[in-house]
N, C-alpha and C positions, 0 to 999 in steps of 0.2 A: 368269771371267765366270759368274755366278751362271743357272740354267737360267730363270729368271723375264725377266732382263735378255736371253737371247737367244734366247727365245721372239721376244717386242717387239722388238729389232733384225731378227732375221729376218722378221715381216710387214712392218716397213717397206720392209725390201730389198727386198721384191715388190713393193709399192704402186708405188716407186720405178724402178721397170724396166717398168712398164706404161704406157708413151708412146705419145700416138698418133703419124702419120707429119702431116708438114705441107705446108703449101699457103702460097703466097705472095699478101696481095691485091694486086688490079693498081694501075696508078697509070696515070692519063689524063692526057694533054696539051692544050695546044692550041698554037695559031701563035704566040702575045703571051705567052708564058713563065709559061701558070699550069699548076696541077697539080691534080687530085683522086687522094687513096689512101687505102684504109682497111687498118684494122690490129685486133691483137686478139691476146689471150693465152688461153691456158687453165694454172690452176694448181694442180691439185686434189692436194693431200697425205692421207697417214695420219698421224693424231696417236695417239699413247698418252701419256700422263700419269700419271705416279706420284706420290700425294698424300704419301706416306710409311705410308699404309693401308690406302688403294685404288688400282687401274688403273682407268684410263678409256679407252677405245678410240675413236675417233672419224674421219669422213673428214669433210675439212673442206675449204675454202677459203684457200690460206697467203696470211695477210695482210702478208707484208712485200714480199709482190706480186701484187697479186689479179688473179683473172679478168679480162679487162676490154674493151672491146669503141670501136673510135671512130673517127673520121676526119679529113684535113686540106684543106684548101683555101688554096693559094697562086698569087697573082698577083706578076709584077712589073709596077715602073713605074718602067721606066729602070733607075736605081741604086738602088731602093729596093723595098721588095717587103711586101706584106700579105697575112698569114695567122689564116686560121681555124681552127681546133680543138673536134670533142665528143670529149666520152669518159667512157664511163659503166664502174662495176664492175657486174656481172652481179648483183650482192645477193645470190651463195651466203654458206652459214655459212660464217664467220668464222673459222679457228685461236684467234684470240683474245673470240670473242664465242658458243664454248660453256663451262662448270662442272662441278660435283661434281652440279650441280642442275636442270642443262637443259642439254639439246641445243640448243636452237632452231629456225629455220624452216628448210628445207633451203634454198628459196629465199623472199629477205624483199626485194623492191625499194621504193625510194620515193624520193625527190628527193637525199635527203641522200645517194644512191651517185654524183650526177653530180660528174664529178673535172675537166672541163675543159669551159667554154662560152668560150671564149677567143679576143681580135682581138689581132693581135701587126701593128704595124708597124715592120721595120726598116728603117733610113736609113742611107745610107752616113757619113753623116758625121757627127750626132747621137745614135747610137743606137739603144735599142727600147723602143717603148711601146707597154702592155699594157693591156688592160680588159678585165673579164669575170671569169668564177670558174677561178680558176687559181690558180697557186704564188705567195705573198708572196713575198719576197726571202731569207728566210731558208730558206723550203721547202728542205731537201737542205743547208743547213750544216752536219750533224754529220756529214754521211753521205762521206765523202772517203773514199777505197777499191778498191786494186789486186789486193785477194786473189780477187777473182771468186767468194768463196762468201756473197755476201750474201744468196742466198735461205734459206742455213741457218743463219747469223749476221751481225749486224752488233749495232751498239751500241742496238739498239729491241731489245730482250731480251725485251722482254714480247709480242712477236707472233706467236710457238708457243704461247702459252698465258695471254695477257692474262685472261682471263675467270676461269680457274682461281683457289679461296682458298687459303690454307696453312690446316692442319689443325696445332691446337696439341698437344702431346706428348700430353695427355688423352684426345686423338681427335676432336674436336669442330671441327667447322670455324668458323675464324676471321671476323672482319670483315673482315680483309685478303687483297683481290687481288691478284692478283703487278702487274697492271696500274696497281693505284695506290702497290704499292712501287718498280717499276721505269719510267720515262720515258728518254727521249733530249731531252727538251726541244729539239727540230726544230719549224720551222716549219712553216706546212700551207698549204691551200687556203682560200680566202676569196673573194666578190665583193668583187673589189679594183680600182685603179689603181697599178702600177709602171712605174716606169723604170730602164732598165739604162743604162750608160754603155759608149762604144767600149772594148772591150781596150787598154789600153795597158801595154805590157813586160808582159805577164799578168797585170794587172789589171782585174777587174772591181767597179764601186760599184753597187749595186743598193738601190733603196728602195721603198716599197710602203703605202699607206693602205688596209684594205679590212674588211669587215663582213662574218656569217651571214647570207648570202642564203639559204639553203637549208633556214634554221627558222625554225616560226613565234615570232612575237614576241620576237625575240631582237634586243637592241640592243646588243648585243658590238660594242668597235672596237676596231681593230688595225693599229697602223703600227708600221715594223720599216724597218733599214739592214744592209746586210751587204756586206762584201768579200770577193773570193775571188779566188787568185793563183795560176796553174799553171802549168808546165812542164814541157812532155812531152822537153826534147832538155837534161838538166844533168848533162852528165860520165857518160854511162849512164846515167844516173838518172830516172825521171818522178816529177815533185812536183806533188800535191793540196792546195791547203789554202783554208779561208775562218771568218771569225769573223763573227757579227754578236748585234744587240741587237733585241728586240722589244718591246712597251709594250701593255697589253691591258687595257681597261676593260669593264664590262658591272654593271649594276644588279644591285644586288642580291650582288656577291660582290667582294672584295678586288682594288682594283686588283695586275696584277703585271708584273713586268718580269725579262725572261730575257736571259741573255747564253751564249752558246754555240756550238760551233767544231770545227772537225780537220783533222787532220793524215796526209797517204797519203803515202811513197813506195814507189816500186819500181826495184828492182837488176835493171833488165832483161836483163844476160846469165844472171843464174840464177832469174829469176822469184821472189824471195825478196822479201816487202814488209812493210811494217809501216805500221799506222796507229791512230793517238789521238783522241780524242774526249773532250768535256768539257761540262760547261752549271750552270747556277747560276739556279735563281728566287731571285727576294728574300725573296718570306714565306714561300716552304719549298723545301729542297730543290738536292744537289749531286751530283752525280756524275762519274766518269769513267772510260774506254774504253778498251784495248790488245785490237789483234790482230795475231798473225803471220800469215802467210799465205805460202803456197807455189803456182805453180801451171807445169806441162811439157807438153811434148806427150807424154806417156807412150803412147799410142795412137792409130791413124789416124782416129778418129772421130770427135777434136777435145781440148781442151786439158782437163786431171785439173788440179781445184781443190784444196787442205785449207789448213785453217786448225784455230788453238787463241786462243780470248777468253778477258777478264776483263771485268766489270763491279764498282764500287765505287759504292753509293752511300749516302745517309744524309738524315734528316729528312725524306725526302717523304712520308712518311702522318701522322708526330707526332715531336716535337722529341726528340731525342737515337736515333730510330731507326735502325739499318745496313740495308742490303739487298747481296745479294752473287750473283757467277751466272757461270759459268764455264762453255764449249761448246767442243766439238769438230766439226766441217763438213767434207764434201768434198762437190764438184760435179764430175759428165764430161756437157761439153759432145758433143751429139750434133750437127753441123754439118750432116748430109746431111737432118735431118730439123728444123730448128732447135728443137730440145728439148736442157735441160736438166735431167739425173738429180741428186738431190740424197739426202744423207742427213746428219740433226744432231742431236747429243744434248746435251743442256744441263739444268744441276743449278743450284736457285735456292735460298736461303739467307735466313731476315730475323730479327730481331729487333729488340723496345723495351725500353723502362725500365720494362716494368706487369711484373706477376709471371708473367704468360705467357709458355714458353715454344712456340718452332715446331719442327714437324720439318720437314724438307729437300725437296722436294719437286724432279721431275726429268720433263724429256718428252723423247723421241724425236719428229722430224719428218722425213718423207719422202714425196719425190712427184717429178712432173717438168712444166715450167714446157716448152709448148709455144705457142709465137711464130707467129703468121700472117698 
């Protein structure tokens, strides 16, 4: 290990160990079976970044699960029960929304961080139907995952350092972002209408029409179908999986349509898992996703994560290009304080067909994701 490389792992391992202690919010009752609680995370990481010329040091925001702050409200009625949902991210910088060329705002809020205004009613016997700004139906399709270290990898690769360009062997920074070579092609939030259908044998069919509420002039549409089939009790075995299809129009830019999916199990007497991940836009753009994943009680203070990914993908920025990205994770669950410690190192790789070449570029990310 080169003294440059453990310089930067050793300030993360600090960043990392500096957790605060936590508090639980209440939840209120009443007579007639509703509820209020609110809830909220703090996720604040140390980023370093190596361009292949320069470091960049940064404390940021980890976006593959941010800050976020919000609350629920649920009534029943009888067999049936309607719930509300906010939930805003706090608008710190981003992991993936600093560069070689800015830092950003430490704090930047504006409409576009609200992540749930959402009215869910389920029915016993029909279902759940949704309205408001919330998850499509594909929201969370690629993301199927038993290894417990997705705060420090998962197949969204680009959210340690989406903002980041590569820097071509010349020295000169590129036009390309790691963030528009790397996607998970995952669904998102939208002001939408969905319906989910009852589980049957561990199925679920979920479908979704919805629009950018939350910018102006924007007349993007988006409707999307997804299945997803699980099983927590097969032979020892717990199985994740779900595929689906999304269709997305908007003036002015190239209709496209994605299809994309994964795959989790886990060997529950030795915590050993493995899960797949894959997705395909039409006018650009394939990819796909392997991780292992290990996870024990190795200590009384709650369960020791690691994990080792690959990423493979090709044509998302220009036609005949690779992109490639491989990480290393571990998470220890702090149970008595609900924080989790995290530390990840991941190396990202691209090339095209022009006569530029890139050098390699690589970040370290660590922090501790505290639950309240």
């Amino acid at each position: 290990m080169s003294i440059k490389f453990a310089a930067r792992a050793g300030a993360a391992t600090l960043a990392a160990a500096l957790a605060a202690p936590a508090f639980a919010g209440p939840t209120y009752t009443n007579d007639t079976g509703g509820s209020f609680r609110w809830y909220g995370q703090f996720n604040p990481s140390f980023q370093s970044f190596d361009d292949g010329q320069e470091d960049f040091n940064r404390l940021v925001d980890n976006e593959a699960s941010n800050s976020r702050i919000g609350f629920e409200i649920e009534q029943a009625y009888g067999e049936n029960t309607l719930r509300f949902r906010f939930e805003t991210a706090f608008g710190f910088r981003g992991s993936d929304g600093v560069s070689q060329l800015t830092t950003g705002d430490n704090i930047s809020w504006d409409r576009t961080n609200i992540r749930h205004v959402d009215f869910q009613f389920d029915t016993a016997s029909y279902g759940r139907f949704s309205a408001g700004q919330g998850s499509m139906a594909t929201d969370g399709i690629t993301g199927a995952d038993f290894s417990g270290t997705g705060l420090g990898a998962s197949n969204s690769v680009a959210d340690s350092a989406g903002g980041y360009a590569f820097r071509t062997t010349g020295g000169a920074l590129s036009g390309v972002d790691i963030g528009d070579a790397f996607t998970d092609l995952d669904g998102g939030r939208l002001g939408r209408v969905r319906y989910d259908t009852p589980e049957l044998a561990g199925f679920t069919l979920s479908t979704s029409y919805g629009t950018d509420v939350l910018k102006d002039a924007n007349d993007r549409e988006s409707y999307d179908v997804a299945v997803r089939w699980a099983n927590d009790d097969a032979a020892g075995f717990a199985i994740d999986s779900g595929i689906g299809a999304s269709w997305t129009e908007e003036t002015g830019k190239a209709d496209q349509r994605d299809i994309s999916g994964s795959f989790a199990v886990l060997h529950k007497a030795t915590g050993l898992s493995l899960n797949l991940a894959a997705g395909e836009r039409d006018i650009a753009g394939t990819y796909a996703y392997a991780k292992l994943g290990y996870k024990a009680d190795l200590i009384a203070a709650g369960s020791t994560a690691f994990s080792v990914d690959y990423y493979d993908g090709s044509d998302m920025v220009t036609a005949g290009d690779s992109a490639e990205s491989w990480g290393i994770a571990a998470v220890q669950k702090i149970d008595a304080y609900n924080v989790e410690t995290y530390l990840a190192y991941r190396d990202y790789s691209y090339a095209d067909t022009s006569a530029t070449t890139y050098q390699d570029a690589n970040v370290i990310l660590a922090g501790a994701r505290w639950k309240f």
